[in-house]
VEXPA-559913 format. One record per atom (N, C-alpha, C, O): residue number from 1; residue in one letter; x, y, z; atom name. Coordinates in steps of 0.2 Angstrom, whole numbers, plus 5000, padded with zeros to 4 digits. Example, Ala and Ser with C-alpha at 12.3 -4.5 7.8 and 13.67 -1.06 7.14 Angstrom:
2
<k=1, r=a, c1=5066, c2=4972, c3=5039, a=N> $
<k=1, r=a, c1=5062, c2=4978, c3=5039, a=CA> $
<k=1, r=a, c1=5066, c2=4984, c3=5039, a=C> $
<k=1, r=a, c1=5071, c2=4983, c3=5042, a=O> $
<k=2, r=s, c1=5064, c2=4989, c3=5035, a=N> $
<k=2, r=s, c1=5068, c2=4995, c3=5036, a=CA> $
<k=2, r=s, c1=5064, c2=5000, c3=5039, a=C> $
<k=2, r=s, c1=5067, c2=5006, c3=5040, a=O> $
***
This chain:
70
<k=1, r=x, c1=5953, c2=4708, c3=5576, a=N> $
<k=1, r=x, c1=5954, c2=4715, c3=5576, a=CA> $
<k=1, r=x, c1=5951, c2=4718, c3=5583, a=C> $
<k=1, r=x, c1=5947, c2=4714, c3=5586, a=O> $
<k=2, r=x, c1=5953, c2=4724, c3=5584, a=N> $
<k=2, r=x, c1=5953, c2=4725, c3=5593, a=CA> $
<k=2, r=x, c1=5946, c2=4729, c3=5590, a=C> $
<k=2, r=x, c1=5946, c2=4732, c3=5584, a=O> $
<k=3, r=x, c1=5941, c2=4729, c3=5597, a=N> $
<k=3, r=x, c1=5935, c2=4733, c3=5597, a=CA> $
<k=3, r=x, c1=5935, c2=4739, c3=5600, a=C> $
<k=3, r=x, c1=5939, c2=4740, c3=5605, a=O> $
<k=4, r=x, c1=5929, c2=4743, c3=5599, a=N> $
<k=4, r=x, c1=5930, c2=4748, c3=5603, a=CA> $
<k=4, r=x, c1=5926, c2=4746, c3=5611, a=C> $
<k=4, r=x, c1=5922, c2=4741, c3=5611, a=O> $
<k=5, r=x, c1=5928, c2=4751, c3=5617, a=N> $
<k=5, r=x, c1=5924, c2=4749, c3=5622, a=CA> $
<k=5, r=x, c1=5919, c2=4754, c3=5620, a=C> $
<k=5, r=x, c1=5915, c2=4749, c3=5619, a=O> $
<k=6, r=x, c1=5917, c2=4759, c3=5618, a=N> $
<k=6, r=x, c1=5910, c2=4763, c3=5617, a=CA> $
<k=6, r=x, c1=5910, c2=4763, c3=5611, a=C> $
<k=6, r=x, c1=5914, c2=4764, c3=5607, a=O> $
<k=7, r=x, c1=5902, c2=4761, c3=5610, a=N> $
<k=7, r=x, c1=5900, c2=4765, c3=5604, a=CA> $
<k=7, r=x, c1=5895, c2=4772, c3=5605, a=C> $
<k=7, r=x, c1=5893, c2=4775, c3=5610, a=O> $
<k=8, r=x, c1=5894, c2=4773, c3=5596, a=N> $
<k=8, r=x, c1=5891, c2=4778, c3=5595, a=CA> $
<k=8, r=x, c1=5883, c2=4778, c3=5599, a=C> $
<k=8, r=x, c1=5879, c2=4774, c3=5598, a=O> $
<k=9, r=x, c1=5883, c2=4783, c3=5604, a=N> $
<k=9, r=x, c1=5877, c2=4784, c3=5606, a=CA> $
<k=9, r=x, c1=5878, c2=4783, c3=5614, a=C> $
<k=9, r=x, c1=5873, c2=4785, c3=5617, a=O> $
<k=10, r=x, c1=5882, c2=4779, c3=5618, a=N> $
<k=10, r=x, c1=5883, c2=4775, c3=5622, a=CA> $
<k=10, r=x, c1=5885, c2=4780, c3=5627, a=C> $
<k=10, r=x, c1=5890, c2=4784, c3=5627, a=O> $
<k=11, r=x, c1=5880, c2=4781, c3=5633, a=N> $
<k=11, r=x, c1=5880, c2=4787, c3=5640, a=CA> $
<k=11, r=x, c1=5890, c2=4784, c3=5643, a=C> $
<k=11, r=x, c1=5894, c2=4779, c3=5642, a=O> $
<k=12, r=x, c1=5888, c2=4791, c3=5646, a=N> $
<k=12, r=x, c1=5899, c2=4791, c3=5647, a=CA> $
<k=12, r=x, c1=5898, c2=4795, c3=5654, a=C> $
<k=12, r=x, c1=5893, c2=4799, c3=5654, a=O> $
<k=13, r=x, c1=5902, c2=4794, c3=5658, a=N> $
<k=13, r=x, c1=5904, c2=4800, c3=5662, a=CA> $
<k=13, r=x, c1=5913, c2=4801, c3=5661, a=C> $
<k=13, r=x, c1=5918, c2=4798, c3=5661, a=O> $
<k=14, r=x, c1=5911, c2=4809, c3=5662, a=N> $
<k=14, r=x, c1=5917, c2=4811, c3=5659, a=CA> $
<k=14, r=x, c1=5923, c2=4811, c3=5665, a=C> $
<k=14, r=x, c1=5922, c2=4814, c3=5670, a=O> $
<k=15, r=x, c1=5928, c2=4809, c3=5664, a=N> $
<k=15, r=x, c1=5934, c2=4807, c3=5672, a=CA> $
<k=15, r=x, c1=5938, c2=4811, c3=5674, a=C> $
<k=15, r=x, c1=5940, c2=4812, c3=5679, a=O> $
<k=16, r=x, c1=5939, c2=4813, c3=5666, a=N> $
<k=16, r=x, c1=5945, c2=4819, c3=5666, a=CA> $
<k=16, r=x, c1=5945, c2=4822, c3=5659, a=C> $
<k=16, r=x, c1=5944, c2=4819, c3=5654, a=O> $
<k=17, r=x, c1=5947, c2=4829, c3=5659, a=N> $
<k=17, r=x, c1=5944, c2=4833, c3=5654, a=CA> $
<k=17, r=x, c1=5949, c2=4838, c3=5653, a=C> $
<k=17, r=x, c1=5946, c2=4843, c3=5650, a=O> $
<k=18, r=x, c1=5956, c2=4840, c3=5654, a=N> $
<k=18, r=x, c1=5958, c2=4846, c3=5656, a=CA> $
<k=18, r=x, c1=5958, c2=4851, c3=5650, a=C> $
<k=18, r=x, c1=5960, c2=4856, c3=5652, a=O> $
<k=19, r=x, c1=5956, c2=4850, c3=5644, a=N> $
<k=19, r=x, c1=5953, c2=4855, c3=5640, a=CA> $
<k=19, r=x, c1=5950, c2=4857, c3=5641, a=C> $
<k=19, r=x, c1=5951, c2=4863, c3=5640, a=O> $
<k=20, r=x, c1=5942, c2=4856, c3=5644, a=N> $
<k=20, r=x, c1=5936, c2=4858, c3=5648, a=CA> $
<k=20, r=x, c1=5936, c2=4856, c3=5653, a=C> $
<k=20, r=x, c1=5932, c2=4851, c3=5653, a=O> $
<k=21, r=x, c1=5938, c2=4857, c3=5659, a=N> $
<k=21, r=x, c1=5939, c2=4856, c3=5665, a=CA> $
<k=21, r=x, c1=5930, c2=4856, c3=5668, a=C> $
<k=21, r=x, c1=5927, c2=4851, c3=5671, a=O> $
<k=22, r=x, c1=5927, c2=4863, c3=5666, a=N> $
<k=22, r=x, c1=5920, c2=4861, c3=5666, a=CA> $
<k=22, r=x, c1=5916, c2=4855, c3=5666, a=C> $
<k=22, r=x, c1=5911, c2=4855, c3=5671, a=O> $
<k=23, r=x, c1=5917, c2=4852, c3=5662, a=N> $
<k=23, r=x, c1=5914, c2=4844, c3=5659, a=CA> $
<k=23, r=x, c1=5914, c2=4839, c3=5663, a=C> $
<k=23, r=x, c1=5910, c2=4835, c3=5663, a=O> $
<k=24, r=x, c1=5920, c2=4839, c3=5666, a=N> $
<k=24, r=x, c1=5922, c2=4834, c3=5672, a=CA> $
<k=24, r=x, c1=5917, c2=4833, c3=5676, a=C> $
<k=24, r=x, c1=5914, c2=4837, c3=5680, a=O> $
<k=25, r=x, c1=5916, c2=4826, c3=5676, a=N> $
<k=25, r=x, c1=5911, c2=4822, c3=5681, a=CA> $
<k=25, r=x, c1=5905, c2=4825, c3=5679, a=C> $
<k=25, r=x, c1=5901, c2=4825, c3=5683, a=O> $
<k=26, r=x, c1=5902, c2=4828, c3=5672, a=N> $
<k=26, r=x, c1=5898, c2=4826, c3=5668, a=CA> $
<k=26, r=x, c1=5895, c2=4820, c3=5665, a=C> $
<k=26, r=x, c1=5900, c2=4816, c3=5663, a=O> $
<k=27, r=x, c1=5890, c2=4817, c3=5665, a=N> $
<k=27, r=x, c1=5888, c2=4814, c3=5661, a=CA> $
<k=27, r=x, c1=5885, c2=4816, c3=5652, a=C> $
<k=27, r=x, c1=5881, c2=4821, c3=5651, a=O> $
<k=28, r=x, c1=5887, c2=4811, c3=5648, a=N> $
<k=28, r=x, c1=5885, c2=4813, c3=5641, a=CA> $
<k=28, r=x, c1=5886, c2=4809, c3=5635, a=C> $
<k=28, r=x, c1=5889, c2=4804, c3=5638, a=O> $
<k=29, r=x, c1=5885, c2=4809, c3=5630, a=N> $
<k=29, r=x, c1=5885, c2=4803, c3=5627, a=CA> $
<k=29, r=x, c1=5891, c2=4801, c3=5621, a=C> $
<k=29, r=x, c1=5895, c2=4805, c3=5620, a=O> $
<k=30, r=x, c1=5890, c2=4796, c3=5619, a=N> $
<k=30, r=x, c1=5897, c2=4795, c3=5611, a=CA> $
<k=30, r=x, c1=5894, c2=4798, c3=5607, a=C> $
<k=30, r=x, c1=5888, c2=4798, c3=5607, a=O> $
<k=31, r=x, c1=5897, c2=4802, c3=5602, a=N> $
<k=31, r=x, c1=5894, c2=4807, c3=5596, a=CA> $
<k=31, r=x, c1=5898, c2=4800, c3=5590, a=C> $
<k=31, r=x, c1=5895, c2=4798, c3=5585, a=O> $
<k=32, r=x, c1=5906, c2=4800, c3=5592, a=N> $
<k=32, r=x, c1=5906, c2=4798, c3=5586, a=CA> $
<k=32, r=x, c1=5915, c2=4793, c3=5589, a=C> $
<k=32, r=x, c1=5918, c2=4794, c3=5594, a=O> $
<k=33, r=x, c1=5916, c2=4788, c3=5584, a=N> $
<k=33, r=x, c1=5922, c2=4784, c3=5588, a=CA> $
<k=33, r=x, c1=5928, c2=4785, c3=5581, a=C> $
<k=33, r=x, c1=5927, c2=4787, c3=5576, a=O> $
<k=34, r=x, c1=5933, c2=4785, c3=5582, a=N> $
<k=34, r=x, c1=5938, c2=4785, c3=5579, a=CA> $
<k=34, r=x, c1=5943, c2=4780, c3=5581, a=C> $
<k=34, r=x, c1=5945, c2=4781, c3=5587, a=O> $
<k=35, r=x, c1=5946, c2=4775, c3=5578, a=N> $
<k=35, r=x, c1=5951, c2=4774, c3=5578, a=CA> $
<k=35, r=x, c1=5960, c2=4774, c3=5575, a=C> $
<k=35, r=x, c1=5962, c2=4777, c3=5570, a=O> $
<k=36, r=x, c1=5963, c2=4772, c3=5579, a=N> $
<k=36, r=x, c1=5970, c2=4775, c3=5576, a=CA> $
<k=36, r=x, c1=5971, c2=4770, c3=5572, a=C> $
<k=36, r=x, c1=5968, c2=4765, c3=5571, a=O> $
<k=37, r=x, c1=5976, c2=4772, c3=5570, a=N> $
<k=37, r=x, c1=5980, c2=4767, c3=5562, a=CA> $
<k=37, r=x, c1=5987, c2=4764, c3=5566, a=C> $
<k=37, r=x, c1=5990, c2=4767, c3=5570, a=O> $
<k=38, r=x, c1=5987, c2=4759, c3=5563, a=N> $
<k=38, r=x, c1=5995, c2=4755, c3=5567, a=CA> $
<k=38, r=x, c1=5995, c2=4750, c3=5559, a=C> $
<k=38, r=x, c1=5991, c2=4747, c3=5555, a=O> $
<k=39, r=x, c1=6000, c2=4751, c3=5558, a=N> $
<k=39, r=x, c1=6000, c2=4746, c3=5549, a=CA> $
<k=39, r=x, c1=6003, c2=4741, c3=5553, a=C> $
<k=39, r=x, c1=6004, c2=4735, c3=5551, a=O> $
<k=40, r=x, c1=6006, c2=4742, c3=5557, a=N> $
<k=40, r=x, c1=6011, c2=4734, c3=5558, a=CA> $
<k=40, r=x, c1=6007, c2=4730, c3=5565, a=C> $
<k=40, r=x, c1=6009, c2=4725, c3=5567, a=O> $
<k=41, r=x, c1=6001, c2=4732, c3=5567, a=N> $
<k=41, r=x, c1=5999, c2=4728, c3=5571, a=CA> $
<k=41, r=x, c1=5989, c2=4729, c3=5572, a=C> $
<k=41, r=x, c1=5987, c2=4732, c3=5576, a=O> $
<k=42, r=x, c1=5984, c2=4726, c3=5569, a=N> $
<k=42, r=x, c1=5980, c2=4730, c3=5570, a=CA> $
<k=42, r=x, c1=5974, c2=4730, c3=5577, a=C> $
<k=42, r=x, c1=5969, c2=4732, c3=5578, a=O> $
<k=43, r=x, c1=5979, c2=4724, c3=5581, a=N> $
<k=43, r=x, c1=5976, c2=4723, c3=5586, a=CA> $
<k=43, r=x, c1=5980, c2=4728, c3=5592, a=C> $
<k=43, r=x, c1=5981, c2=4726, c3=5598, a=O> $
<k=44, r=x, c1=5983, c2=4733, c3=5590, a=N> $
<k=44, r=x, c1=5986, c2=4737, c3=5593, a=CA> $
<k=44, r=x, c1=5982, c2=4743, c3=5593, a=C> $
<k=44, r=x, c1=5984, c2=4747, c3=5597, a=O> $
<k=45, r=x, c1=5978, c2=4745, c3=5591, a=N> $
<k=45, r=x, c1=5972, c2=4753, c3=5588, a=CA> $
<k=45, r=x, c1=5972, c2=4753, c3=5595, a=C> $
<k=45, r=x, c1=5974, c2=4750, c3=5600, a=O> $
<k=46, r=x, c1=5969, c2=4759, c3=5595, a=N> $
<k=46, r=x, c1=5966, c2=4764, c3=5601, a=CA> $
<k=46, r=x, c1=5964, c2=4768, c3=5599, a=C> $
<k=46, r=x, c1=5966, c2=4771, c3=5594, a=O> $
<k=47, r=x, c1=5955, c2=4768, c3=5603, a=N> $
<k=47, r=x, c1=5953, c2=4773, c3=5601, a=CA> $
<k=47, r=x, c1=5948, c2=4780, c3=5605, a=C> $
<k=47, r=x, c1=5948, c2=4780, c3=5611, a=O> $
<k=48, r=x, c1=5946, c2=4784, c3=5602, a=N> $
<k=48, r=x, c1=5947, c2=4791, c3=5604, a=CA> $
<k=48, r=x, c1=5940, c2=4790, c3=5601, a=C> $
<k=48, r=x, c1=5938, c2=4787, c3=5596, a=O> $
<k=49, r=x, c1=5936, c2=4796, c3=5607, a=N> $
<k=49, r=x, c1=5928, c2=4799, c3=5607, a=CA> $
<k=49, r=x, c1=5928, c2=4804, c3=5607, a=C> $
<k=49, r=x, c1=5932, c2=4807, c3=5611, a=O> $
<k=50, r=x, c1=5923, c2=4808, c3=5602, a=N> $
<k=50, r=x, c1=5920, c2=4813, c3=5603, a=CA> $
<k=50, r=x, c1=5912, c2=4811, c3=5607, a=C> $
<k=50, r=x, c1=5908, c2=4807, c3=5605, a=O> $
<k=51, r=x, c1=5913, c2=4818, c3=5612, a=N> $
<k=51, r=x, c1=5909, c2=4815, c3=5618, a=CA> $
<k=51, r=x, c1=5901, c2=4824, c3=5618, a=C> $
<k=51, r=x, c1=5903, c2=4829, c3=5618, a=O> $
<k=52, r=x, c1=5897, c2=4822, c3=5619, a=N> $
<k=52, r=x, c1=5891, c2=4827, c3=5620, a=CA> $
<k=52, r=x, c1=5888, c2=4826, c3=5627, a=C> $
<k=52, r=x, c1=5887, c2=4821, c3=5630, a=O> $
<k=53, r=x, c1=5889, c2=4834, c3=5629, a=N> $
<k=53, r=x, c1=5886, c2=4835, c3=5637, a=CA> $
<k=53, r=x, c1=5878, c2=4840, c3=5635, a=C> $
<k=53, r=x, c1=5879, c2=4845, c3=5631, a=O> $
<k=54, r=x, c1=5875, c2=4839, c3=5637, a=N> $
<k=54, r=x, c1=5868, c2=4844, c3=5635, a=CA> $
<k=54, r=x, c1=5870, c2=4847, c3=5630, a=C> $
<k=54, r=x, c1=5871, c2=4853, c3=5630, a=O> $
<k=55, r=x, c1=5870, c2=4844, c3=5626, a=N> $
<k=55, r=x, c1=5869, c2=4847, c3=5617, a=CA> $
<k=55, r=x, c1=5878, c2=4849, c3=5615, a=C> $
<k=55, r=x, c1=5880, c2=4851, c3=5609, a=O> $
<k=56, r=x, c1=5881, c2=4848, c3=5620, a=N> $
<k=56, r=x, c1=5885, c2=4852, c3=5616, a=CA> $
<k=56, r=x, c1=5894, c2=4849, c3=5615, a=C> $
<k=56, r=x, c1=5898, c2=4848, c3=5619, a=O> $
<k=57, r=x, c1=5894, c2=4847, c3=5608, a=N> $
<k=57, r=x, c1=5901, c2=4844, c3=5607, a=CA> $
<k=57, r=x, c1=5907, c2=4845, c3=5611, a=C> $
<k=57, r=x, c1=5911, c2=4850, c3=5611, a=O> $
<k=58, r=x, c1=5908, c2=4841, c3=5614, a=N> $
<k=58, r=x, c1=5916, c2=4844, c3=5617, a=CA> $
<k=58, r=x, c1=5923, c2=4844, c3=5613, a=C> $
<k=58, r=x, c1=5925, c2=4840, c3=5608, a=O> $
<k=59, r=x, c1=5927, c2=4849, c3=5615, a=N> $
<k=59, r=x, c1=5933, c2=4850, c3=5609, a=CA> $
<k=59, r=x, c1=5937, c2=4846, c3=5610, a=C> $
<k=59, r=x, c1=5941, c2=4847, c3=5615, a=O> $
<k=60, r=x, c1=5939, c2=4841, c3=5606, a=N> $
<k=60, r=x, c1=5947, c2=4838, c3=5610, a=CA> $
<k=60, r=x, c1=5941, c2=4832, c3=5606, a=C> $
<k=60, r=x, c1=5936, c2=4833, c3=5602, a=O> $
<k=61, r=x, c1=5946, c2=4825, c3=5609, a=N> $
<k=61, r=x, c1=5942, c2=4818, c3=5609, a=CA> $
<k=61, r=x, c1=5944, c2=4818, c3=5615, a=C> $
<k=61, r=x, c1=5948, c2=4822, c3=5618, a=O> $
<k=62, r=x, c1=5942, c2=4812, c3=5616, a=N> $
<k=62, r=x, c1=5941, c2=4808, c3=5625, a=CA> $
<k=62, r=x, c1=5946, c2=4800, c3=5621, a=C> $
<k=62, r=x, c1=5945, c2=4797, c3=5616, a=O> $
<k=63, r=x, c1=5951, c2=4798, c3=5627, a=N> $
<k=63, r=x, c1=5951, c2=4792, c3=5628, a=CA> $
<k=63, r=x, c1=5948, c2=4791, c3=5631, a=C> $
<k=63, r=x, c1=5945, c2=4794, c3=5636, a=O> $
<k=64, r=x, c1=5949, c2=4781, c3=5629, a=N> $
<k=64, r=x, c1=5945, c2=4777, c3=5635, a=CA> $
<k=64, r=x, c1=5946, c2=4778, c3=5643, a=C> $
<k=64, r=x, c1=5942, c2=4777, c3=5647, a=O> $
<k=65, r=x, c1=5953, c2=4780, c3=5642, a=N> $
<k=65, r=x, c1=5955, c2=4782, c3=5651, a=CA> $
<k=65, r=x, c1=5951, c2=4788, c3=5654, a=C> $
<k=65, r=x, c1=5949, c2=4788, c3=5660, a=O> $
<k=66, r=x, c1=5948, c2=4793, c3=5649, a=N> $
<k=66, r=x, c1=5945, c2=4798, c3=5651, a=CA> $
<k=66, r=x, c1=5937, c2=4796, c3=5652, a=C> $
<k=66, r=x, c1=5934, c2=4800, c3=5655, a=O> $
<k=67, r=x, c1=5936, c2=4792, c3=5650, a=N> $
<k=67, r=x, c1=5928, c2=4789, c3=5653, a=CA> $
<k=67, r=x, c1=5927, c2=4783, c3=5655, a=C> $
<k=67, r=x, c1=5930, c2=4777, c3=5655, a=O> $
<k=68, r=x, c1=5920, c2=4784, c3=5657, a=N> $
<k=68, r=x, c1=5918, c2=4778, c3=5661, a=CA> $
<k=68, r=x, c1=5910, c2=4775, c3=5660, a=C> $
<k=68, r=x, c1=5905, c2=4779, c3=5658, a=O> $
<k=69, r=x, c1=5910, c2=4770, c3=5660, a=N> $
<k=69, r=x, c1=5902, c2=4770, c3=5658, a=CA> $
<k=69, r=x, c1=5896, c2=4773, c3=5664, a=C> $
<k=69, r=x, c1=5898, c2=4774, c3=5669, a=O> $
<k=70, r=x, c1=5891, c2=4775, c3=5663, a=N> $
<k=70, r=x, c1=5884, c2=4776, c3=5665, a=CA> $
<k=70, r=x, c1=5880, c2=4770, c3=5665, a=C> $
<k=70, r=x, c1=5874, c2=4770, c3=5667, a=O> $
***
């Protein structure tokens, strides 16, 4: 079964953001991990973060493409 690259709690820097443009090249943390659903393969998932810059939840989720480690 495919893992995620971040967990919950794990510092991020944000790469790209075009919902909050702001955010960008912020750093901040994993709030929470989500996975997608695939019934016919489950090493196919992808998954999506919701990500925290000084207290404050960002709207949207992040892929992995949109972050980076710290």
């Amino acid at each position: 079964m495919a893992s995620s690259k971040y967990k919950a709690s794990d510092r991020v820097k944000i790469v790209s953001n075009s919902l909050q443009p702001q955010f960008q090249d912020k750093t901040g943390k994993i709030k929470k991990v989500y996975a997608s659903f695939n019934d016919n393969d489950a090493e196919e998932r992808e998954f999506f973060y919701r990500v925290e810059v000084d207290g404050v939840v960002l709207k949207g989720i992040a892929r992995e493409s949109d972050l980076k480690p710290v």
